[in-house]
C-alpha positions as CSV (number, residue, x, y, z in Angstrom):
1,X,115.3,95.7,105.3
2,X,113.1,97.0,107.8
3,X,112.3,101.0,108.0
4,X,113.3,101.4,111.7
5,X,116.9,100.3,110.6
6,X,120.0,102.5,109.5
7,X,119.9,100.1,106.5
8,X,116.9,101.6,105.1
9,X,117.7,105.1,105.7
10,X,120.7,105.1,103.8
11,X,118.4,102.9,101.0
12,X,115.9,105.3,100.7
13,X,118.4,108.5,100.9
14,X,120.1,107.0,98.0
15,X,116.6,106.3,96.1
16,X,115.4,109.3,96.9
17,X,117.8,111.2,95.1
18,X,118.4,109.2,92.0
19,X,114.6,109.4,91.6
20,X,114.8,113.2,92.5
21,X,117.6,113.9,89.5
22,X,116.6,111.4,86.7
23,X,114.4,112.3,83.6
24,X,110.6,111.5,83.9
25,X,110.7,108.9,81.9
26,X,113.1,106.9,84.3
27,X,111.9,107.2,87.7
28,X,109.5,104.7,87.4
29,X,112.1,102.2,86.3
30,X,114.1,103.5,89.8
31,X,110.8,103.0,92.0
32,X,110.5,99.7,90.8
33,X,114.5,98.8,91.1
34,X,114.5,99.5,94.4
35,X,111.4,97.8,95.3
36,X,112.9,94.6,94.1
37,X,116.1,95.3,95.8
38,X,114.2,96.4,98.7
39,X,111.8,92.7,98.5
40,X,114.9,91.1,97.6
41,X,117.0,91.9,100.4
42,X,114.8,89.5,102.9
43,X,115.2,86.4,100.9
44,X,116.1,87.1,96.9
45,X,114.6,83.8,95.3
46,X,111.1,85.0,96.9
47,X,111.5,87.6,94.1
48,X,110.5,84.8,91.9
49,X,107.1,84.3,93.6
50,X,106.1,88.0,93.4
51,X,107.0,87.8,89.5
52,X,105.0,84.9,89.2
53,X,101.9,86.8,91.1
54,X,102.7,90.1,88.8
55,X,102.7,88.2,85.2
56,X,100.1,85.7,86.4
57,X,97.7,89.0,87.1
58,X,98.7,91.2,84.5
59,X,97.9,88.4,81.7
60,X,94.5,87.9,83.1
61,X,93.6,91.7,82.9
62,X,94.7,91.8,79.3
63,X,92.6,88.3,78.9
64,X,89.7,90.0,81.2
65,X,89.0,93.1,78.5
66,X,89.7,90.4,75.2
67,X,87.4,87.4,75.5
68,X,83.7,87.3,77.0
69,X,84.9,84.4,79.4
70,X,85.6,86.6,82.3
71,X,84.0,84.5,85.3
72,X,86.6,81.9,83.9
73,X,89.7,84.0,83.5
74,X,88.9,85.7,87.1
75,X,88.8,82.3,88.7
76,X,91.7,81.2,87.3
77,X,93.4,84.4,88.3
78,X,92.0,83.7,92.1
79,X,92.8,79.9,92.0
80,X,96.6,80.6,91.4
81,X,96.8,83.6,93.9
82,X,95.1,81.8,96.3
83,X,97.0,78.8,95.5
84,X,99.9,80.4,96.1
85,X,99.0,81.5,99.4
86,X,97.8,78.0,100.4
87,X,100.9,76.6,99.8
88,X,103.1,78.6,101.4
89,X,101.4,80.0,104.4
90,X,99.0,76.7,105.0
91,X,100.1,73.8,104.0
92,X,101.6,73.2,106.8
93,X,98.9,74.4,108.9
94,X,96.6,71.8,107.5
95,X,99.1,69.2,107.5
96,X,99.5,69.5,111.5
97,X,95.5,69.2,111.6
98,X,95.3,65.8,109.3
99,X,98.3,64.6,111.2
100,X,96.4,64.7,114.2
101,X,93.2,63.7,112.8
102,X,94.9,60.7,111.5
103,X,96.3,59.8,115.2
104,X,93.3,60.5,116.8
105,X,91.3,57.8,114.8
106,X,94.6,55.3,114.3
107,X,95.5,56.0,111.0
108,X,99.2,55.0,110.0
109,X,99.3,58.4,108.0
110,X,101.4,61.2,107.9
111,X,102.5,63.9,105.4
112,X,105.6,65.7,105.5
113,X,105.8,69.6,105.9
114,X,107.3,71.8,103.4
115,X,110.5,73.2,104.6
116,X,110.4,77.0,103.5
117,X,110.1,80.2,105.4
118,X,107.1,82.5,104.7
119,X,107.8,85.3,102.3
120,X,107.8,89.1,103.8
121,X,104.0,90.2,103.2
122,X,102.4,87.3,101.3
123,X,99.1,88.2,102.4
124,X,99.2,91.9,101.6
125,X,100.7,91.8,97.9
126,X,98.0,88.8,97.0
127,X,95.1,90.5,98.0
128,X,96.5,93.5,96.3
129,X,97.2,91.8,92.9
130,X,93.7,90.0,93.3
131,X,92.0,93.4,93.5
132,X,93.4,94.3,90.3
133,X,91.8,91.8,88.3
134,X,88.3,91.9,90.5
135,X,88.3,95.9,89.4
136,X,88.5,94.8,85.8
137,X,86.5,92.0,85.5
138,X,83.9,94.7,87.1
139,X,85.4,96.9,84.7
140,X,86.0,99.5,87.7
141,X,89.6,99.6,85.8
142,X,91.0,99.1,82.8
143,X,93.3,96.7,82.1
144,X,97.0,97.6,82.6
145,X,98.9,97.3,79.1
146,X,102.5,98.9,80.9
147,X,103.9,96.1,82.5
148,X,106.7,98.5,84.1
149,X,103.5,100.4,86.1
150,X,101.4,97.1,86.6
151,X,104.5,95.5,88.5
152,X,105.4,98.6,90.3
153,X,101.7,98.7,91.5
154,X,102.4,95.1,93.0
155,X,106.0,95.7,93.9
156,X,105.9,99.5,95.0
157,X,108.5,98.8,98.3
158,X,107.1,101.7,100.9
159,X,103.7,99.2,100.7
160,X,105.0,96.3,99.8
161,X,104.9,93.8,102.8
162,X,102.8,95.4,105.2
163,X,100.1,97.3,103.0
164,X,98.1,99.7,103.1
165,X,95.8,97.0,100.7
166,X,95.8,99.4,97.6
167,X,92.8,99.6,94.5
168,X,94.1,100.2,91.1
169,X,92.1,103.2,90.7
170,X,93.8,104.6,93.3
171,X,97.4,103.8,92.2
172,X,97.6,102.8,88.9
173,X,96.9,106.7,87.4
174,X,99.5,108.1,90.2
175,X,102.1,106.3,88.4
176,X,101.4,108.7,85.5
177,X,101.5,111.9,87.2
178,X,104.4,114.4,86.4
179,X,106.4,114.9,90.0
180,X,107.7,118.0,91.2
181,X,109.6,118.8,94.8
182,X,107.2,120.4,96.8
183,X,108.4,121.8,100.0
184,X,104.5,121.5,102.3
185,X,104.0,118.0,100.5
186,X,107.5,117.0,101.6
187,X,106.6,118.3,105.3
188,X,104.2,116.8,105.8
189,X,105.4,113.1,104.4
190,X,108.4,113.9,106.9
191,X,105.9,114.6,109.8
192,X,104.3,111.6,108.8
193,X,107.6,109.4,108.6
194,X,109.0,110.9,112.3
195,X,105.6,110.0,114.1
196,X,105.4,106.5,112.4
197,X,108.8,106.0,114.1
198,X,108.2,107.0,117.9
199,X,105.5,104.6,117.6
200,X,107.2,101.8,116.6
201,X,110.7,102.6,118.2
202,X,109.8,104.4,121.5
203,X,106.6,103.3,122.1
204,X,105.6,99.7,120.4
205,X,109.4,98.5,121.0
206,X,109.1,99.2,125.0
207,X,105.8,97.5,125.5
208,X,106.9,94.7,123.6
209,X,109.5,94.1,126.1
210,X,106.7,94.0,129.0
211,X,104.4,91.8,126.4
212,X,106.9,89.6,126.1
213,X,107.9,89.2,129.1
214,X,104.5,88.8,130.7
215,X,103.6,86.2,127.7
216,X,106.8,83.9,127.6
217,X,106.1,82.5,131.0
218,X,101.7,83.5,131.5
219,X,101.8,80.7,134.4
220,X,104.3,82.6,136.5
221,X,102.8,85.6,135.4
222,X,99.8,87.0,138.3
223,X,95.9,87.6,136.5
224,X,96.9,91.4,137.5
225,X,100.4,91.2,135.6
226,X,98.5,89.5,132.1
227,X,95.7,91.6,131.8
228,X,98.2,94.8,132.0
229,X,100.7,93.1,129.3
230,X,97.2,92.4,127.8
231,X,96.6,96.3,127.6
232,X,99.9,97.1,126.9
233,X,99.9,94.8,123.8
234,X,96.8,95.9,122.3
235,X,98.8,99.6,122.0
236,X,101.9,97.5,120.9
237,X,100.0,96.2,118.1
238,X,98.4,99.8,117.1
239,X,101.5,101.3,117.7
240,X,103.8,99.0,115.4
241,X,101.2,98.4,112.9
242,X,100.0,102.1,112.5
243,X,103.4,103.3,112.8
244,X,104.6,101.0,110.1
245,X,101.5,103.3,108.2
246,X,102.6,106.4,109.0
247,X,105.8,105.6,107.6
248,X,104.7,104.1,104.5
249,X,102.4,107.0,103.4
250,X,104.8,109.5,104.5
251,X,108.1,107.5,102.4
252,X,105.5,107.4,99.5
253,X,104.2,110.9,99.5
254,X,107.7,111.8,99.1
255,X,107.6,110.1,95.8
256,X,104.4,111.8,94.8
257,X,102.5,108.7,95.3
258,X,99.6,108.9,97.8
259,X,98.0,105.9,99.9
260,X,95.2,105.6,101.7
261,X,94.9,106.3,105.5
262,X,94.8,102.9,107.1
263,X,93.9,103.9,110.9
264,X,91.5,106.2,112.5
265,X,92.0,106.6,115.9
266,X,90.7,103.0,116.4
267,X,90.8,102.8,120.3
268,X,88.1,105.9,120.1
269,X,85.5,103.6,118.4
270,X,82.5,103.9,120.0
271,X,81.1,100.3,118.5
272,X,82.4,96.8,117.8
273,X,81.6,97.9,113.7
274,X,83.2,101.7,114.6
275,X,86.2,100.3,115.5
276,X,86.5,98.4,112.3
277,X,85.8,101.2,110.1
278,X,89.0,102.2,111.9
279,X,91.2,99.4,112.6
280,X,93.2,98.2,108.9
281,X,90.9,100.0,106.8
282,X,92.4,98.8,103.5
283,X,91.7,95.1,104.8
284,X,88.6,95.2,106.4
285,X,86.9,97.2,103.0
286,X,88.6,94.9,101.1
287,X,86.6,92.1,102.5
288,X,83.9,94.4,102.9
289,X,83.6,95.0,98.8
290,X,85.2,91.7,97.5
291,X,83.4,89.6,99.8
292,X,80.7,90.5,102.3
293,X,78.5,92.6,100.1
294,X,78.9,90.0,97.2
295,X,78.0,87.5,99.8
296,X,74.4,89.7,99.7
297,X,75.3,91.8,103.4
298,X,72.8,93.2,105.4
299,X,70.1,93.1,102.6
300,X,68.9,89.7,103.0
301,X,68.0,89.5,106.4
302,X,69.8,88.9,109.8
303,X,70.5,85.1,110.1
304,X,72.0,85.9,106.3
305,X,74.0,89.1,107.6
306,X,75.1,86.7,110.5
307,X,76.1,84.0,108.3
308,X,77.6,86.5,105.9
309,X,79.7,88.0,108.8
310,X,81.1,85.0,110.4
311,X,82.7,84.0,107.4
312,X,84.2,87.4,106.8
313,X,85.4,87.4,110.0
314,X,86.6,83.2,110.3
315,X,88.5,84.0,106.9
316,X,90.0,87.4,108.1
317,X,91.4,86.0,111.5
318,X,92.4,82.8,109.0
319,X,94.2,85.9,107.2
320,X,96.2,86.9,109.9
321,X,98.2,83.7,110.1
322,X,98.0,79.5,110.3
323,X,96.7,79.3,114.0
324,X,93.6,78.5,115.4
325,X,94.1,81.4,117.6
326,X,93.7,83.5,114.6
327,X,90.7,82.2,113.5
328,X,88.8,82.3,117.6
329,X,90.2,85.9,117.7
330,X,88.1,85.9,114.1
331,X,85.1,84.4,115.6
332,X,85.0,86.4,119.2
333,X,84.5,89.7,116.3
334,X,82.1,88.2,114.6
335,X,80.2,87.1,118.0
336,X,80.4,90.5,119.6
337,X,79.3,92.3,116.2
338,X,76.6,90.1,116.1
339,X,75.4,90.8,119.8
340,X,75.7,94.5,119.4
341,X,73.0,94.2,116.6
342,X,70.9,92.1,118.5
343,X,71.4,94.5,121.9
344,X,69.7,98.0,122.5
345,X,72.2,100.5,123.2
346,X,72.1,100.7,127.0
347,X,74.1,104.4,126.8
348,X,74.4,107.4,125.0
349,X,78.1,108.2,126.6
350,X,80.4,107.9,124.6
351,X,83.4,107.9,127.0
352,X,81.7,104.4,128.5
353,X,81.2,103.1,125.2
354,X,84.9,103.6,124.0
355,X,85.8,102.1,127.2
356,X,83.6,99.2,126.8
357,X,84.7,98.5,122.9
358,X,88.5,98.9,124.0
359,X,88.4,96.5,126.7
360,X,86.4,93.6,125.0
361,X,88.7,94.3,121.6
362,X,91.7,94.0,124.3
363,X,90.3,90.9,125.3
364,X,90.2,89.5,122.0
365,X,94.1,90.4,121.6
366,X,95.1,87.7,123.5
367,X,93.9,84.9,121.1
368,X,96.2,87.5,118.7
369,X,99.3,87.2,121.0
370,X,99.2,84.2,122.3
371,X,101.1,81.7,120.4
372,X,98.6,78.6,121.1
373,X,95.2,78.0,122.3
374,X,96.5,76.5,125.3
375,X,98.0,79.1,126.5
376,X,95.4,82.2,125.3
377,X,92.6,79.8,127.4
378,X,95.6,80.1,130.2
379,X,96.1,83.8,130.2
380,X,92.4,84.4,130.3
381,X,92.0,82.1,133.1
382,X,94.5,83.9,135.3
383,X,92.8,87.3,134.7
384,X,89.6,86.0,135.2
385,X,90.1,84.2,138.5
386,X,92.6,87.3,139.6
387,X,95.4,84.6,140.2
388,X,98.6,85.7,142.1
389,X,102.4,84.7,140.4
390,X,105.3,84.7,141.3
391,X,106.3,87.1,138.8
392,X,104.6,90.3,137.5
393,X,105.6,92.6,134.9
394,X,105.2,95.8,137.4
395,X,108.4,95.8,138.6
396,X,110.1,95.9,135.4
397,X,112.3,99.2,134.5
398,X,110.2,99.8,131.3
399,X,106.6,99.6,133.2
400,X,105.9,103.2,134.7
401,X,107.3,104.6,131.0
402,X,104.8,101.6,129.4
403,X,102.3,103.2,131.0
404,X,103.0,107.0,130.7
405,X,103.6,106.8,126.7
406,X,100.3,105.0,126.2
407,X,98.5,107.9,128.5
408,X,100.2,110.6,126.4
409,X,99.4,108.6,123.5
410,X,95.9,108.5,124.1
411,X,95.6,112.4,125.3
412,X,97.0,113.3,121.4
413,X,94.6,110.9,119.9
414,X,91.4,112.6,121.8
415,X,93.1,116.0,121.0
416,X,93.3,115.1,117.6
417,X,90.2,113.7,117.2
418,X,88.7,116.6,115.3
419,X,91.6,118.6,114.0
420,X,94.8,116.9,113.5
421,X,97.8,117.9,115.7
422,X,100.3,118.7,113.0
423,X,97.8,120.9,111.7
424,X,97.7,123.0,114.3
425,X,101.3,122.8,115.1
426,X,101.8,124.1,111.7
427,X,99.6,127.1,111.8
428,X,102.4,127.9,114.8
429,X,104.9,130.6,114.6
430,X,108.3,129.3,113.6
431,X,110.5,129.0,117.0
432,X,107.3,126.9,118.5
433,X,107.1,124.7,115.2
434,X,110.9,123.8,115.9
435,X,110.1,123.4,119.3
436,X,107.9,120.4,118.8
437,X,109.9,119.0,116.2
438,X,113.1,118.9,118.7
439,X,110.9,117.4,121.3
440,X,109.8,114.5,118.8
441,X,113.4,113.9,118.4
442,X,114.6,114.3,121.9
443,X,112.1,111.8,122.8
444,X,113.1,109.4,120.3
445,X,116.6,109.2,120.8
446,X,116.1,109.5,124.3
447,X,113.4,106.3,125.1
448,X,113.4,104.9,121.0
449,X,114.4,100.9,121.4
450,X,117.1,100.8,118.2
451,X,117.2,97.2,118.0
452,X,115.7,97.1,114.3
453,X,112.8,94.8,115.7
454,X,110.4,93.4,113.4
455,X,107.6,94.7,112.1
456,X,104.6,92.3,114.2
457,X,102.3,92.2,110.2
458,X,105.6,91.2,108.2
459,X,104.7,88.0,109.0
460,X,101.8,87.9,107.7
């Protein structure tokens, strides 16, 4: 059930207003209903996973605030989250490597891959339940005793597969608060909700069909043709994944429930460590406060912060998905965050330097699209050397609209770059409020792609 799909409206309409009439005391019960119908409605027996995650965690907080082994009990916890990650989104990753291994030195040795599909947004409800019980064994949080609120903390469907990466402190007490229909917090979710949903449908949705026509076929493709499908997805990716955001937060507000802002204008970022204070916020502090600063961070030194780094950055590409590509586009961060600590800053202007972040982190997108390293090392090659082909992506019906959406795009993200847009449309006088609003809607039934296409981080 994706939320660019009629499927989805007509789900949350109908949760919406069961939650909206029921007694206090139920609408948690409804929230968390519908998120396992919602979860359930990609493939039901993965149900059984997230259960296994949600008991498995909620024990070991209990066990966390009762016995003084708590290095044991949060290892354990870690080992079977992690565990259950390995299994199902790398086994077979390292199985292809020790297959090849195995050939390469003449071994007559080979182990089978698992057949199973990955489950919607493995990565994001893991890291999510393993934050739990890292904020208790802190004792940043107490132990959930409610099972009903722990599992809807886990399960809660507007963040379920995609994040934002929530803390307990943040959610955990929100599931207590008395709701009440508020007609400027419901505005503002549904502002939220419409532009999440030009920039997946109109925008994100058009460039993909340039991406993937430039990337299906990158040897027919000219250098010229790549590097613009290489721009265009690098706004694809913002688009879809920040729109997916935009959505959640505004779906949730509606509930009462508020989650954290997960993008900052990221293609503003004036720095390679800007842009990640930006760019998936809830992921990059998670590894920020889980992992690098208990690693010891900047405080021991560079070739430590270096070290520290490229292992935040390996393991967050390895995130992403079972591909070397994954973990080079990893690397190439770590490598350029490492340079620009080691570089003097050779300009104060800022225009240059947002330039200069934006194209290398554009760069770096192709390790990210590409579905091989063959083929990334073949779309940079063809840029590089400027190499002609004998098809480009410029004559497509979709490329002078590609282009115009991300130039409006970017001329609202500079305007809103100190006071946010809606903000000042809603200061407006009425007739110009409704204005804007019929123009967002005009534009997205006019250019929005309504194929229901997937979300680009449900699969990971």
């Amino acid at each position: 059930m994706l939320f660019n799909s009629m499927e989805f409206a007509w789900f949350f309409v109908v949760v919406y207003a069961l939650f909206a009439i029921a007694a206090p005391r139920y609408r948690n019960l409804i929230l968390l209903l519908a998120s396992c119908h919602f979860y359930a409605a990609f493939i039901p027996k993965y149900l059984l996973v997230l259960f296994a995650v949600i008991v498995l965690d909620y024990v070991a907080g209990i066990l966390l605030e009762r016995y003084e082994r708590k290095r044991t009990i949060l290892i354990l916890s870690l080992i079977g989250n992690i565990g259950i990650l390995a299994v199902f989104k790398y086994y077979n990753f390292f199985t292809d490597n020790v297959n090849t291994l195995a050939t390469s030195l003449g071994w007559n040795y080979a182990l089978e891959h698992l057949a199973f599909v990955l489950p919607i947004g493995l990565s994001f409800h893991t890291f999510q339940s393993m934050s739990y019980t890292i904020e208790v064994y802190r004792g940043h949080q107490r132990a959930e005793r409610n099972f009903l609120i722990y599992a809807l903390y886990v399960l809660y469907f507007p963040q379920l597969v995609a994040g934002p990466i929530e803390r307990p402190q943040n959610m955990l007490s929100q599931f207590r608060l008395p709701w009440k229909f508020d007609y400027e917090r419901a505005k503002s979710a549904m502002q939220l909700i419409a532009c999440g949903l030009v920039k997946k449908c109109v925008v994100a949705d058009t460039l993909a069909l340039l991406v993937n026509q430039a990337y299906a076929a990158p040897q027919a493709q000219s250098g010229a043709s790549l590097l613009l499908a290489s721009y265009f997805f690098a706004w694809q990716i913002f688009c879809d994944f920040s729109g997916y955001s935009d959505i959640a937060r505004g779906t949730s507000r509606l509930f009462g429930i508020e989650l954290m802002l997960n993008f900052n204008k990221p293609y503003l970022a004036s720095s390679l460590s800007d842009f990640w204070r930006r760019w998936h916020i809830s992921l990059s502090t998670w590894f920020r406060d889980y992992l690098y600063i208990p690693l010891g961070g900047n405080r021991l030194g560079f070739w430590r912060q270096s070290f520290n780094l490229i292992v935040v950055f390996l393991l967050s590409g390895f995130w992403h998905g079972a591909n070397w590509t994954f973990i080079i586009w990893g690397g190439i961060h770590w490598a350029l965050l490492t340079l620009e600590s080691l570089l003097p800053k050779l300009t104060s202007f800022r225009p240059l330097k947002i330039f200069y972040v934006f194209n290398v982190v554009t760069l770096a997108w192709v390790f990210f699209r590409a579905p091989n390293l063959r083929e990334a090392i073949l779309v940079l090659e063809r840029i590089f050397t400027w190499q002609p082909g004998a098809s480009s992506i410029q004559g497509s019906p979709h490329f002078t609209f590609g282009v115009l959406s991300i130039f409006v795009l970017f001329l609202f993200q500079w305007a809103d770059r100190n006071t946010s847009l809606w903000e000042r449309v809603n200061t407006r006088p009425s007739l110009q409020r409704w204005a804007a609003y019929a123009s967002l809607i005009f534009v997205f039934l006019l250019f929005g792609q309504f194929n229901s296409n997937q979300f680009i981080y449900f699969q990971f």
